[in-house]
N, C-alpha and C positions, 0 to 999 in steps of 0.2 A: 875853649869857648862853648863846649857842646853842652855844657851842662846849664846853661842857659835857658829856659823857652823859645820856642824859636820864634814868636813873636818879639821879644830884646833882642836879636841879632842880629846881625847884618844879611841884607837878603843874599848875597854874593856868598857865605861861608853855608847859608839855607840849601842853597841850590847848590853848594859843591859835596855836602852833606850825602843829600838826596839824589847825587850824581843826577841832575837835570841840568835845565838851561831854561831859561827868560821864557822861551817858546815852548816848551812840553818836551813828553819823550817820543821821541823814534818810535815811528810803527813797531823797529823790531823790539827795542829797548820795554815797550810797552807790552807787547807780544810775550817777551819774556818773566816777566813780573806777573803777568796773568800767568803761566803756565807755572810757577814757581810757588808764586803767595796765594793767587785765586783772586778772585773777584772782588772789586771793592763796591760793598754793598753791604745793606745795615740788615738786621735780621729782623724778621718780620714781627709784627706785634702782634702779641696774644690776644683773641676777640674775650668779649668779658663774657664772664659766664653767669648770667642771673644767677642760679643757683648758688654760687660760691660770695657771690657779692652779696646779696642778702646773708649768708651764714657769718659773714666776717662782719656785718654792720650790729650782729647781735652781743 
């Protein structure tokens, strides 16, 4: 069934997946997953740089 979207799925086989539960993870279970994967955070946007924006509009 994994090979599904995990929006089609059932939320019960989501969360046995993703080893959670209904309620989130365990301080430590979270604890651990930061220390493991890092941070869940999106990487910051590039500010525009007039000069290249005017070069690419030519």
């Amino acid at each position: 069934m994994a090979n599904k979207p995990s929006y089609q799925r059932d939320t019960a086989d989501v969360l046995m997946d993703q080893h959670t539960t209904p309620d989130g993870l365990s301080a430590q279970e979270a604890q651990r997953r930061l220390e493991q994967i890092g941070p869940n955070a999106l990487a910051a946007k590039k500010e525009a740089n007039i000069g290249w924006t005017l070069f690419e509009s030519v």
